[in-house]
N, C-alpha and C positions, 0 to 999 in steps of 0.2 A: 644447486641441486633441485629435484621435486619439492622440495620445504623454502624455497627462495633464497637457501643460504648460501653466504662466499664461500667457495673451499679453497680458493688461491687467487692471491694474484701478487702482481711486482712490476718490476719494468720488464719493456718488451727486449732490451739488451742484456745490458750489465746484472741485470737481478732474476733473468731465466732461470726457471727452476721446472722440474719435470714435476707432474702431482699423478699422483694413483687415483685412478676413480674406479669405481663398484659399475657394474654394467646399470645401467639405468639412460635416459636423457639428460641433455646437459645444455644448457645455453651459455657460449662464450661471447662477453658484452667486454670491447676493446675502445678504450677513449686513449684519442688521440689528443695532441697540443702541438699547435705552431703559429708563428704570425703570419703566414702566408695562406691564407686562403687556396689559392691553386695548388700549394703541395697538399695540402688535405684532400683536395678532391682527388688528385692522383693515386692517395691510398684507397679508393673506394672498394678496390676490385684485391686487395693483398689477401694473395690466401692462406689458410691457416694451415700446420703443419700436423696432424694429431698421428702420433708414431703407439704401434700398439706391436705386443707379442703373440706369437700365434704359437698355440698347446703342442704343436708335435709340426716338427720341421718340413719344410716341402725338399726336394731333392730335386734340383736342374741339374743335369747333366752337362760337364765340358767336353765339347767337340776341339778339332785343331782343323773342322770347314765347316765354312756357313751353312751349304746345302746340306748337310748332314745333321748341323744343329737348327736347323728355318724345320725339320716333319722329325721332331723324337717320337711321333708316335706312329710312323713306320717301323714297320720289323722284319725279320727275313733277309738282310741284306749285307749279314756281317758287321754293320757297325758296330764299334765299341768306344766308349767313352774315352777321354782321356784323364789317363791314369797320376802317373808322373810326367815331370817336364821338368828339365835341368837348363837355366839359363845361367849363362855366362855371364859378369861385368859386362856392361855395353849390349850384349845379343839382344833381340828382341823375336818372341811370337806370336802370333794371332791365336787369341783365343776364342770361343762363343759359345754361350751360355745359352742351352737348350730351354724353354719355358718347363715347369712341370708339369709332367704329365700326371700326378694325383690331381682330384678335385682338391681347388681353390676352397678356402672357407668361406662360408654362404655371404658372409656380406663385405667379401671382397668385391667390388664396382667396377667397369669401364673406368677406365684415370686412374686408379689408384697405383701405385707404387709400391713395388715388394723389393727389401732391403736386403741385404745378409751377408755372407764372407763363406770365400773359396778355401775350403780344408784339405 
């Protein structure tokens, strides 16, 4: 933290543990071990994973076509989302997930990855 103290750590596998932090800066310092010289270097570039909750959910829409989920922020043209879908054992259908059209939170970036589950 800003005071130089540890607020976690463990293994990078078996002893994964999620830790809550206070909004603030934060430096993650990751030491590696192996005998091999070259698998070291190969991890130079691993990147970190930092997963966070955001206060009030975004809403992407499901489409059953691409061209209709690729512009959700055309209107006028009758589309409507898809609602229900009843699949059978075996059946399969194409789904696509509209981006959302609220503003993004401010320090969502280029690259980042937004996570979540179809209700």
């Amino acid at each position: 933290d800003s005071n130089g103290r540890i607020l976690s750590y463990g293994g990078s596998i078996h002893e994964a543990a999620a830790t809550s932090l206070a909004k603030g800066d934060y430096t993650v310092t990751l030491h590696l071990r192996h005998p091999d010289r070259n698998v070291l270097e190969q991890m130079k570039d691993v990147p970190l994973q930092v997963s966070m909750a955001i206060p009030e959910p975004l809403v992407a829409n499901v489409y059953s076509r691409l061209d209709v989920a690729s512009t959700p922020a055309v209107t006028g043209d009758n589309r409507k989302p898809l609602e229900k879908a009843l699949l059978r054992h075996g059946h399969r259908k194409d789904l696509y997930v509209a981006r959302p059209t609220a503003d993004l939170p401010s320090y969502a970036a280029p690259g980042d990855v937004l996570t979540g589950k179809i209700e």
